[in-house]
C-alpha positions in Angstrom: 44.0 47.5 141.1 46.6 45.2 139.6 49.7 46.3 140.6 49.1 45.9 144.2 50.2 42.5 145.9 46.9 41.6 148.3 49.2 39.2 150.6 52.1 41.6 151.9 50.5 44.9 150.5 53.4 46.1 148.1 52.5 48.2 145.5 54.1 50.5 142.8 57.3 52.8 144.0 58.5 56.1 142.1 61.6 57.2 141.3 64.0 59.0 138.7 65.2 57.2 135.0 68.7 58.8 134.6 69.3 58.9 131.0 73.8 58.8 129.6 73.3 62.0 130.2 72.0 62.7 133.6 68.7 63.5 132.6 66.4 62.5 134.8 62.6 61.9 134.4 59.7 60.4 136.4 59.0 56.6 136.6 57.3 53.9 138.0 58.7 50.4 139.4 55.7 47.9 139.5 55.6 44.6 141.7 55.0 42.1 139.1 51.6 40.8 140.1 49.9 37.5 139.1 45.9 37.4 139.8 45.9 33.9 141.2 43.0 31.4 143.4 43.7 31.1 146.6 42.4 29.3 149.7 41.6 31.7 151.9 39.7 31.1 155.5 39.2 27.7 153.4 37.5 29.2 150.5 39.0 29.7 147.0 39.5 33.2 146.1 40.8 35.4 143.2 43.7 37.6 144.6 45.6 40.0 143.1 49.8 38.3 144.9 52.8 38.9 144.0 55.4 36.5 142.4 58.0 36.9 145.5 54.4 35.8 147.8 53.6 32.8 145.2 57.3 31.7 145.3 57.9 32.3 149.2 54.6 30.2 149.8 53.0 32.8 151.9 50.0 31.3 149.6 48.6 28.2 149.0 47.5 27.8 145.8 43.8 26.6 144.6 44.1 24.5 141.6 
């Protein structure tokens, strides 16, 4: 599931797209998601985090 930060658990969110017009139709707002190594319990492992997690440094990195 890639569109589904593993850190602070915040996944996709739906809503309306209103069109000029008023028209509205279903959509989906995505977290944008990177899949990343991290250390984990002092391990490296792949994780599915989000940019806001990366940036915040609720992460730290495994290069």
């Amino acid at each position: 599931m890639g569109k589904f930060c593993e850190v602070c658990e915040k996944g996709t969110m739906s809503g309306n797209k209103v069109s000029h017009s008023e028209r509205k139709t279903r959509r989906v707002w995505a977290p944008n998601t990177q899949r990343v190594r991290v250390i984990v319990n002092g391990a490296p492992k792949r994780m599915h985090v989000c940019t806001r997690c990366l940036r915040s440094g609720k992460v730290q990195r495994a290069l």
